[in-house]
N, C-alpha and C positions, 0 to 999 in steps of 0.2 A: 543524364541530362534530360530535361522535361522535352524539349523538342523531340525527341526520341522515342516517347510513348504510344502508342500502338494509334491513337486518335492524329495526333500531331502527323505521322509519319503516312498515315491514310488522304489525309488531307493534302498533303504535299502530293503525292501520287496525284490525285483530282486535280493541284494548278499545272501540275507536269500535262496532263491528259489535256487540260483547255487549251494551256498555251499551244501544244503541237495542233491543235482542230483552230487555231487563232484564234480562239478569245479570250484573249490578252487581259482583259479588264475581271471576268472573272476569275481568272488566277492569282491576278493580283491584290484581289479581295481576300479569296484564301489564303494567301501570304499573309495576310496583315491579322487574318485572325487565328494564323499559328504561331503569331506573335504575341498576340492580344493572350490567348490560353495559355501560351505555356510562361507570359509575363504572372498569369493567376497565378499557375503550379509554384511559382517560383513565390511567390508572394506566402502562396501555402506554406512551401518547403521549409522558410524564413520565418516564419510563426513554429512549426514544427521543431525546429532547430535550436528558437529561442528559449520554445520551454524546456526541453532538454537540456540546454545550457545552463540555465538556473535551479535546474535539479542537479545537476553536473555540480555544481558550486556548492547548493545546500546541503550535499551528501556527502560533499570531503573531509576527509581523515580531520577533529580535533588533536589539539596536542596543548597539553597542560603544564605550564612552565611558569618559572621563580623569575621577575626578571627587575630590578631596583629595588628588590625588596618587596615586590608586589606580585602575586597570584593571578595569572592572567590565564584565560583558554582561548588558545587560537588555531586556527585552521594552520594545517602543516605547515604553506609557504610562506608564513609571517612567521615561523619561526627562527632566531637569529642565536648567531655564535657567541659561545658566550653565557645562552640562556641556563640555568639550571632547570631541566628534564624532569620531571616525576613519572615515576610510571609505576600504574596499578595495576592489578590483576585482569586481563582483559582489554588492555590498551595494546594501538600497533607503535611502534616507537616509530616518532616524526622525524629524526633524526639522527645522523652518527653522534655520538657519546660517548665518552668517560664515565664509569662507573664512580658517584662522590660516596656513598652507601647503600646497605641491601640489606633486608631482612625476608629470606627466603626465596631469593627471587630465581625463577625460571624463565627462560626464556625459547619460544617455538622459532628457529632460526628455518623454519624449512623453505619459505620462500625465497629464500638466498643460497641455501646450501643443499636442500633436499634430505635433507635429515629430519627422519619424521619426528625422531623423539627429542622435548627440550632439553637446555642444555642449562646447567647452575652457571649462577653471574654472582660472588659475591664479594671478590677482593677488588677493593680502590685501584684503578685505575683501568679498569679489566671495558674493552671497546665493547659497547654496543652499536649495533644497529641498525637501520632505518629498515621498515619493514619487519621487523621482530613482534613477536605476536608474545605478551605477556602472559606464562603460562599458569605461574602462580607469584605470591611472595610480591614484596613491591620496595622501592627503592629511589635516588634519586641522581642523576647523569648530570653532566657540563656537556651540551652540543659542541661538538668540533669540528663538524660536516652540515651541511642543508643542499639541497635539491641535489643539482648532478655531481657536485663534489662527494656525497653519499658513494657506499660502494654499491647500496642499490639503484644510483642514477647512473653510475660508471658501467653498469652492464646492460643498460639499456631498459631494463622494467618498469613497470610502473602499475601500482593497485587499481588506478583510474580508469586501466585499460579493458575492464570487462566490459562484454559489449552485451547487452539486453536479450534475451532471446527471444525467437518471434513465438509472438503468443498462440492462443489457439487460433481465436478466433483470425489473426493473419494466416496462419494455415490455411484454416477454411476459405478465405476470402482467395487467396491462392491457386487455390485448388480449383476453386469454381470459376475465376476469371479465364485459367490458363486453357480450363474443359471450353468456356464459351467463345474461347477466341479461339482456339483450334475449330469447332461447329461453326463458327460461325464466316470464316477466311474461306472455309471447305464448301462452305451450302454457297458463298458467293462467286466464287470462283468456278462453280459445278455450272450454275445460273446465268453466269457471263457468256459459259461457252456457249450455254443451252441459246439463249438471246442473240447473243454475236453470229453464231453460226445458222441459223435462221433468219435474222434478219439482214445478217451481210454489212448490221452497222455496230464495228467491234472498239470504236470512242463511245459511243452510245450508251455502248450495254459495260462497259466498264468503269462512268461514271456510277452509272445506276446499281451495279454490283457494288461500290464501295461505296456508295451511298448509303447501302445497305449493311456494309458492316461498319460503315461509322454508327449508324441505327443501333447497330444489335448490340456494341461492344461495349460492360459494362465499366469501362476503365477507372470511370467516378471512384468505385468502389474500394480500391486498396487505398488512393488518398485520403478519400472519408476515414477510413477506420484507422489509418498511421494518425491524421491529425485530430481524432477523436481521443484516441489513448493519450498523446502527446500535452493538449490542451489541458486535458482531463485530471492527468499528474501534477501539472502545472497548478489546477483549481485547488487539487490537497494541498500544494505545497501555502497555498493564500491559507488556508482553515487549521494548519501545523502540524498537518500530517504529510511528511516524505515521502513519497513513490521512489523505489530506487530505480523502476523501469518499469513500463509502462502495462507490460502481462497484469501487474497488481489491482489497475483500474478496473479491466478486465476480470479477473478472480471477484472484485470487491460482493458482484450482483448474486452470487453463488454460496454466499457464507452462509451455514446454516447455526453457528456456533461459533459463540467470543469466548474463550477462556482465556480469563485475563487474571491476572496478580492483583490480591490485594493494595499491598503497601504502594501506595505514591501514584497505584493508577483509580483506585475506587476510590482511594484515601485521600487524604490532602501533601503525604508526606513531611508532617510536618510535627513531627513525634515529641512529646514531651511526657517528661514523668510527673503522672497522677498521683500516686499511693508507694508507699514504700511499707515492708510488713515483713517484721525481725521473726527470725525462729528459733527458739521453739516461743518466745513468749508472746507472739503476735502481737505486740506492738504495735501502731498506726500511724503511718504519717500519710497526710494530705495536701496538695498541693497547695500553696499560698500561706501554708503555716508554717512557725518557725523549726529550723533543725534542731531539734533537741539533741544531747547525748547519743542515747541508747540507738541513735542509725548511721550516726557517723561513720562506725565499722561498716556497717552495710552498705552505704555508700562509696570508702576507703576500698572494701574488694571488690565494689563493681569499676571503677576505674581501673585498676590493678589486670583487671579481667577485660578493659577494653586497649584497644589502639590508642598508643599517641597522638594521632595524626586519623583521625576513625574519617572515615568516611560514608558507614553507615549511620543509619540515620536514627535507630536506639544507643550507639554509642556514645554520637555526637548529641542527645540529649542528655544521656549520664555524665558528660563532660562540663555541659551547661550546669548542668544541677550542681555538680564538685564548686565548679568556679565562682556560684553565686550564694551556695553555702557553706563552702571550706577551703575557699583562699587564703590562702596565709598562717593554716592550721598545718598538725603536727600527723593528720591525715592524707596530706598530698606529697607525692613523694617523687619528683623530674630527676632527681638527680640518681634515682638509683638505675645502674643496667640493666638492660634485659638478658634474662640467658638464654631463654629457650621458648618457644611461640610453639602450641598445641592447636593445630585446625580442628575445626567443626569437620567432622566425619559421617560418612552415613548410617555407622553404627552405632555412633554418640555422637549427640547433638549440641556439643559443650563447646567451648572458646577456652582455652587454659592457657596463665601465663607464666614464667616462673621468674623470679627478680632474685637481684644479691645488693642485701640491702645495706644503709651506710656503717652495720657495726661487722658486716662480711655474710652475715648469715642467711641463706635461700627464706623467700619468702611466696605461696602461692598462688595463687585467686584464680579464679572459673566461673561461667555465667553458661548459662542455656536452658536448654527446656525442660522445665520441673521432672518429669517422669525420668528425664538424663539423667540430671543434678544426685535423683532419688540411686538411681545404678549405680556412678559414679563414688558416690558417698559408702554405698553398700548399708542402706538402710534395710530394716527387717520388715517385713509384711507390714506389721502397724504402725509403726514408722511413717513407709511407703504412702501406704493410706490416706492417713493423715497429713502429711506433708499436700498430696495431690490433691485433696478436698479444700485445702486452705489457698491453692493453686485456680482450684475449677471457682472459688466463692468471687478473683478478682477476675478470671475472664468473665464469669456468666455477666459482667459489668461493659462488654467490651473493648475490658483494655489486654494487650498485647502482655507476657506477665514471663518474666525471665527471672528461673532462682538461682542464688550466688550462693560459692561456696568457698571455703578457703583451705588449704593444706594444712595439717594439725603443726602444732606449735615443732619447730625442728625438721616438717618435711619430712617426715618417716618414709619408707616404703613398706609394702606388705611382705615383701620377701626377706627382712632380715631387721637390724640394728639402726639409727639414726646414723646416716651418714654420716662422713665429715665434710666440712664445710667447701674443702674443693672438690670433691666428688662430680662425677659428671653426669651431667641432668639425666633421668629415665628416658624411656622412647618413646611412655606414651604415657597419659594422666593417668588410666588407670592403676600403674606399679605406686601411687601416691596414696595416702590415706587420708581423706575429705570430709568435712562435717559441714552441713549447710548452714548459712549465715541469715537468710534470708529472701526475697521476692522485691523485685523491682517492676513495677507496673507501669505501662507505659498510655498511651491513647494518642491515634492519630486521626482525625475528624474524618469522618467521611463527608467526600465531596460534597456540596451539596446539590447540585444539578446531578446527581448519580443515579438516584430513583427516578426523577423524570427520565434519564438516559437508558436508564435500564428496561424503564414503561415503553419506551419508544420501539426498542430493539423484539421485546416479545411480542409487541403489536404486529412486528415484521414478519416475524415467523421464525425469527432469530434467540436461540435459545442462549444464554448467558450464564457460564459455570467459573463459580471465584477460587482461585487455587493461590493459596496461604500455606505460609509456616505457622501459622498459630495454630495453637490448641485447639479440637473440633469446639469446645465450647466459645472460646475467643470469635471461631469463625462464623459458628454458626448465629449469633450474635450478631454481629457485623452482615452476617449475609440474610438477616430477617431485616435491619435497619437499612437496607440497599434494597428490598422488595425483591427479594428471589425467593422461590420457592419455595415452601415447605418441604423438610425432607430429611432424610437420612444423610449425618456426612459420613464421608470414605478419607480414613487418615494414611498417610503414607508406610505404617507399616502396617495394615489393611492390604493395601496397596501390591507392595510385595509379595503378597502369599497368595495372590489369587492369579490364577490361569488366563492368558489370555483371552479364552471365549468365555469363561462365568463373566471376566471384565466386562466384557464386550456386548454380551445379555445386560447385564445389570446397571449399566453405567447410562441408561438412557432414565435412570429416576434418579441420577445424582446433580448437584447443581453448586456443593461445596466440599473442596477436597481439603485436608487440615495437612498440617506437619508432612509436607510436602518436599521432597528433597529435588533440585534443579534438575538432577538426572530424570527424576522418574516422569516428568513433562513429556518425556519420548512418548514413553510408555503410556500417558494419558492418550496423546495423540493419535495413535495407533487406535486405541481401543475406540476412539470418537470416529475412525476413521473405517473401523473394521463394522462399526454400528451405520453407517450409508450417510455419515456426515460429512458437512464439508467443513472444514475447520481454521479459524483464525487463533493464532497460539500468542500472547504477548509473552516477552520474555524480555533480561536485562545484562545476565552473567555470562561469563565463560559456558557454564553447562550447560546452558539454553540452548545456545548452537544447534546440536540437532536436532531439538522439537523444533526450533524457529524453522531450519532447514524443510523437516518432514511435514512441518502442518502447509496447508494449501497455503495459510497465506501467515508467514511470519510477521508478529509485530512487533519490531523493540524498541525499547524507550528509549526518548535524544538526550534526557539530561541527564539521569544517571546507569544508560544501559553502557556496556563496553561496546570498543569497538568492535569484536570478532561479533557481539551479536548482532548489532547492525549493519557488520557486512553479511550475515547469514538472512536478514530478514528481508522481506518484501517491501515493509511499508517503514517507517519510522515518526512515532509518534512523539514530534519534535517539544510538546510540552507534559506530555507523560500522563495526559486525561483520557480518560472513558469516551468522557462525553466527544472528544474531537474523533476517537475510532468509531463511534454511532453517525458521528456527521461524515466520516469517510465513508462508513457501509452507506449511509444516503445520497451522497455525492455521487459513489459509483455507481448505484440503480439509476439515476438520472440520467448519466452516462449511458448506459449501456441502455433506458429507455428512446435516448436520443439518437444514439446509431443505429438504433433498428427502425425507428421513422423515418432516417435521412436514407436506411437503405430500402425499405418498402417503397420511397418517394420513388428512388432511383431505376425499381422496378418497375412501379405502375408508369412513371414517365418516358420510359423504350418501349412499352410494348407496343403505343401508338405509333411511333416513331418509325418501327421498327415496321410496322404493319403498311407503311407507307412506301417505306422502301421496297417491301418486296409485290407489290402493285405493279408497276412495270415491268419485271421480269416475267411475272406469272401470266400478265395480258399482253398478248402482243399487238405494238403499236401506240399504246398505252405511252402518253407521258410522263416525266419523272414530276409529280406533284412537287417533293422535297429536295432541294439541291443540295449538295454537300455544304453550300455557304449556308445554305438555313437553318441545317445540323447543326454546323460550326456556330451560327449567331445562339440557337437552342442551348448550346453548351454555356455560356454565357449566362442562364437560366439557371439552370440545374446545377451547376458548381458551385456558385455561391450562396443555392439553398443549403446542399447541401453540407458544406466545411464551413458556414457563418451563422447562419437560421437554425438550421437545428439543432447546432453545436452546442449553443446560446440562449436554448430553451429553457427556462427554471423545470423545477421538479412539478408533475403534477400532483395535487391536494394527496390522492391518496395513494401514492407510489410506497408509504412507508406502511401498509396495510396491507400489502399483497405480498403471497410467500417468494421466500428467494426464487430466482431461474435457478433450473437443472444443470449443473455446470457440461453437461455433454449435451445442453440442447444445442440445435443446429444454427450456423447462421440465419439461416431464412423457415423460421418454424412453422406448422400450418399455419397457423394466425395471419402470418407476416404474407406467407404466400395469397390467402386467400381477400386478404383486403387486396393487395395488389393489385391481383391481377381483375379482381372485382373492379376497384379503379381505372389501372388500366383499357379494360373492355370498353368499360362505357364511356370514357375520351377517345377510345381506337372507333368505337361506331359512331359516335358524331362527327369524327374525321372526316371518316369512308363516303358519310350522306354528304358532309362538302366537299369531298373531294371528286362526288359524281353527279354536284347538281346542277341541274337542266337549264340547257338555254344562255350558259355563259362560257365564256373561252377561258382557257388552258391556264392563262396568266392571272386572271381572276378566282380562279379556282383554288388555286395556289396562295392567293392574297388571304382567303377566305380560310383555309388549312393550316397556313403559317399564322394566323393570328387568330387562330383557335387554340392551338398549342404553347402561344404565348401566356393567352388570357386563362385558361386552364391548367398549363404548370402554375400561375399562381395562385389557382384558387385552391390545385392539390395541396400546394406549401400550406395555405390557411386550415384546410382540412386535415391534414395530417398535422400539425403545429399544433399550439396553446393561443385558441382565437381572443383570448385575452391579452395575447402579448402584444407590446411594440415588436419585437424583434419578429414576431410568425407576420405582423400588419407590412412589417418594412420588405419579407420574404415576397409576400404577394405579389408586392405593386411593385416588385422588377419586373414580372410578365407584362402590367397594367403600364407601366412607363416604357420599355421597348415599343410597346402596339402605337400608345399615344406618339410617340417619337414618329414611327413607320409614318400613322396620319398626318402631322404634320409638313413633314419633310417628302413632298414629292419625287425630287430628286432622289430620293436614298430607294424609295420604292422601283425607281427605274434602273438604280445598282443592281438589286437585289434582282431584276425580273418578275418584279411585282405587278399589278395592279390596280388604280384608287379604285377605291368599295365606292359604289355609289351607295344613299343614306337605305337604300331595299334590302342591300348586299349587307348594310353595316347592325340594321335590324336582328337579320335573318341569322348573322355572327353573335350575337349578345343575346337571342330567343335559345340559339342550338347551346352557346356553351353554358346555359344560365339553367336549361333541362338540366345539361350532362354533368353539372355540378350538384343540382338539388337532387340526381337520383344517385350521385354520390354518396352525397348526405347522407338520405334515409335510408342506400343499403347499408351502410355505414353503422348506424346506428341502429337497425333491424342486427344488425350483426353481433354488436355490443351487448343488446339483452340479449340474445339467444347464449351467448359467454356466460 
């Protein structure tokens, strides 16, 4: 509870102290402003809490269900009985289920039963559920169960329950609160006796003791930096990037490296077939012209070779293409079965289908990456060759270029005689014998805010490496048209054969990785990592998982990433752009520009404070200049500089100019320290001179101190702020509006044990704080160039 806080709990100690010495009146001022602060904290905690809660909501499990005939994607608990279920490779199932069909499906049942390894789901009626992590293969459920009816709500779990873990910089902030409030309970308490036992007056010397660790104690600090990150997540989730907690804001200021996926994050995703080109008699077709004959075939096995139901994003353009030029032709074929589905492998990069067609006889088609296709086929040298040149002629165009192939007529195998027609399917496409049909060329537009996005990020310091399945010439194409580097690509079986540390030398001139396999993302990682990067990894699949995991700051995509990668990731890139992870990397240097102002404020504004308090102890006889209610009004000050005004500051002009922070730099870096306490000095020696000048009494002295410290905390907010803002103008004139308030209201100054300023006193106040601001300034800015 905020009442509880080391400020709050000090303070009550101080009305306990007055009321026993009978001054009733000043305790009960204290009271009212352990109300007044911790009614803030709470106001805080409730902003805190909000954003939270609406990253809590924007981060829940989708789930993709059939329901009136209509394809809906809803968050888990709108899902209802009844619904038909889909589930992809990569989906967590939203809930209990009936199996209605399966083609290959797997399912990772470990957060229910602890069984690492998944488990096959393929016979109708076979129970899924909720909480099942889809391991491969995909298929489609009748919900039977939702929320605690589930047998994963029946034991009590729940995905939602991971709790954030505290970031560094809460560490640090931790660490360093918990060291100054042990120093600082210890130097007061050491102080009280020294005072008490000397002067024989022990109310006295124990207001002024904890006068003095309200002074020192810098509690401001853990709520600034909880509702800094908090806020801050909150900001990404406005711009459609998800924080899944709040470390990631934190991470953002430290990225020295975007490696991000082509398709759908540089590109538009929005894939359509360009060129179509027969083999061997390279034939041409172009988009917007008519289908002739001779590609029908080529078209017939690239369907054959996709998903019914595709849900990528070259298939579901081959499907487009079929439907707008051979619907109703004697080339489309719904009715035949499927027998047998051949994954993309890391050692063949083929898709292969096998079908039993409507007169009984096996029929086969495959698509992938030419150099595959060439294996697969078992083409010879010149063959080879030339097949791949007629491959490298439509990437060097930048389109994306998949060659199809078909099974020879009867489905032979190489190890013997043409089956017979019930024969059971091979194990793998290669026991098939393949002759290529063709290239299907694809082009998905890149972005176009991509090269401004990418200009912005190098200006950072921020280096940008594109990692593609396409062909290095596809990519490299694509990655001259995106404004990246010149350079050497590194293809993925490159990739494989090199060593960790040649990687790890060499990979600081690479900037486009081609024929990229999901696994081998690990392994980029590392090597960016083993190179003194700090590394932001996007990712979409099942395999991503552990790059997302291992890069500093995982990103995966909202619309078509699964879900195992977005619960592995950090951030979620809710519309799947570039350009919105360039505005998160900007968003987060703001942030982290802005807590380290509100906490230099925080510093340079105790040390006079603090300086004040420990005056009575050290002088004996010596009045307490600062009373614990004047601390307490001060806090009033400084709290909502610092969790409103700074929080709230835009980015400065050139924040996107200056290289990343070291992500092990310190909370409070020289910089931070030396503006501080530079600051602070010179409001602590304009204090001191009011607080010892001549010829006026103790209550006047006082008036003169407390509303130097008002008018000068706000001139630091303006100083340390963006003097262009409203929100650094509105920080100010809290100090300027307390003071005005005090002048007015005589009575309040007679609460307080104030003084009126006569207009000499009021001079002599606006002459001292109007130096100690202007040699702010110009150490300020003597300090700036010498940087």
């Amino acid at each position: 509870m905020s009442w509880l806080e080391p400020t709050n709990l000090l303070l009550l100690a101080c009305a306990v102290i007055y009321g026993l010495i009978g001054e009733w009146v000043d305790g009960g001022i204290l009271l009212v402003f352990v109300l007044g602060i911790s009614l803030l904290d709470a106001v805080q905690q409730q902003r805190s809490n909000r954003a939270l809660a609406e990253l809590a909501r924007l981060s829940a499990p989708r789930a993709h269900v059939r329901r009136d005939g209509q394809d809906l994607e809803l968050a888990a608990d709108q899902v209802r009985l009844g619904d038909r279920l889909r589930l992809e490779e990569g989906d967590r199932v939203a809930a209990d289920a009936t199996l209605n069909e399966a083609v290959g499906l797997w399912l990772d049942e470990s957060l229910l039963t602890g069984e690492s390894l998944p488990v096959a789901r393929s016979e109708p009626g076979e129970r899924v559920l909720a909480g099942s992590l889809v391991a491969g293969g995909r298929g489609w459920a009748e919900v039977v169960a939702v929320a605690d009816a589930t047998e994963l709500g029946q034991i009590g779990k729940s995905l939602t329950s991971v709790k954030p873990p505290p970031t560094r910089l809460q560490r640090q902030t931790r660490r360093l609160t918990s060291r100054l409030t042990v120093m600082a309970l210890g130097l007061c308490a050491a102080l009280a006796v020294i005072q008490g036992a000397t002067s024989g007056q022990w109310p006295q010397a124990l207001l002024a003791a904890l006068a003095l660790a309200l002074a020192v104690l810098p509690n401001e600090i853990p709520v600034v930096l909880a509702l800094f990150l908090a806020l801050g997540a909150l900001r990404l989730g406005r711009i459609g990037v998800l924080a899944r907690w709040p470390a990631a804001v934190e991470s953002l200021g430290s990225a020295t490296v975007l490696a991000v996926d082509k398709t759908g994050t540089l590109t538009e995703n929005r894939m359509g077939v360009q060129q179509l080109l027969t083999w061997p008699p390279l034939e041409r077709w172009q988009a917007g012209e008519a289908l002739e004959e001779p590609f029908h075939h080529l078209v017939e096995m690239a369907v054959l070779a996709s998903r019914g139901d595709p849900v990528d994003a070259m298939e579901l353009a081959i499907q487009r293409l079929a439907a707008d030029q051979l619907d109703g032709t004697e080339h489309l074929h719904p009715d035949w079965p499927l027998e047998r589905e051949y994954p993309l492998q890391s050692d063949l990069l083929v898709f292969s289908r096998l079908w039993r067609d409507s007169g009984g006889q096996q029929q086969l088609a495959a698509k992938g990456a030419p150099e595959a296709i060439a294996d697969l086929c078992h083409l010879d040298a010149d063959q080879t060759t030339r097949l791949l040149a007629a491959a490298d002629g439509l990437a060097s165009q930048g389109l994306r270029v998949l060659a199809v192939a078909r099974g020879l007529d009867g489905v032979p195998r190489h190890d013997g005689p043409p089956p017979v027609a019930s024969a059971e399917p091979a194990a793998a496409p290669h026991d098939y014998l393949f002759e290529p049909v063709g290239f299907v060329a694809l082009a998905d537009p890149l972005r176009a805010d991509v090269p401004a996005a990418i200009a912005t990020a190098q200006g950072a310091g921020v280096r940008v490496v594109m990692i593609t399945g396409d062909s290095p010439v596809t990519a490299r194409s694509i990655a001259d048209q995106a404004g990246l580097p010149p350079g050497p690509v590194l293809s993925g079986h490159e990739l494989s054969h090199l060593e960790p540390q040649a990687l790890a030398a060499s990979i600081a001139e690479m900037s486009v990785f081609a024929r990229v396999m999901p696994q081998q993302k690990l392994q980029l990682v590392r090597a960016l990592q083993a190179a003194g990067e700090v590394v932001a990894m996007t990712g979409d699949g099942v395999n991503d998982a552990p790059a997302l995991k291992a890069a500093d700051i995982g990103v995966a995509m909202g619309q078509r990433g699964t879900a195992v990668a977005r619960e592995s990731a950090d951030l979620v890139l809710l519309n799947d752009t570039f350009s919105d992870l360039v505005a998160a990397l900007e968003l987060g240097r703001r942030v982290d520009a802005n807590l380290h102002r509100a906490l230099g404020y925080t510093l340079a504004i105790h040390l006079p404070i603090a300086a004040l308090g420990l005056v009575p102890l050290l002088l004996r006889g010596q009045a307490l200049i600062l009373l614990p209610v004047h601390i307490a009004l001060l806090h009033l000050v400084i709290d909502p500089a610092c969790t409103v005004v700074f929080e709230a500051l835009p980015a400065t002009p050139g924040l996107m100019r200056q290289p990343p922070r070291p992500p092990q730099a310190p909370l409070f870096g020289p910089d931070t320290w030396r503006r501080s306490l530079i600051q602070g000095a010179v409001v602590m020696v304009a204090a001191l001179v009011l607080a010892f000048w001549p010829e006026i009494d103790t209550a006047s002295r006082r008036s003169l101190v407390f509303s130097l410290l008002l008018l000068a905390g706000g001139g630091l907010v303006w100083l340390n702020g963006d003097p262009r803002s409203r929100v650094t103008a509105a920080g100010a004139g809290i100090g300027l509006g307390l003071w005005l308030l005090l002048l007015a209201l005589p009575g309040l100054q007679g609460v307080l044990q104030l003084a009126p300023l006569t207009p000499g006193l009021i001079l002599t106040l606006l002459l001292t704080t109007a130096v100690a601001l202007l040699v702010v300034g110009v150490l300020d800015r003597f300090g700036l160039r010498r940087r």
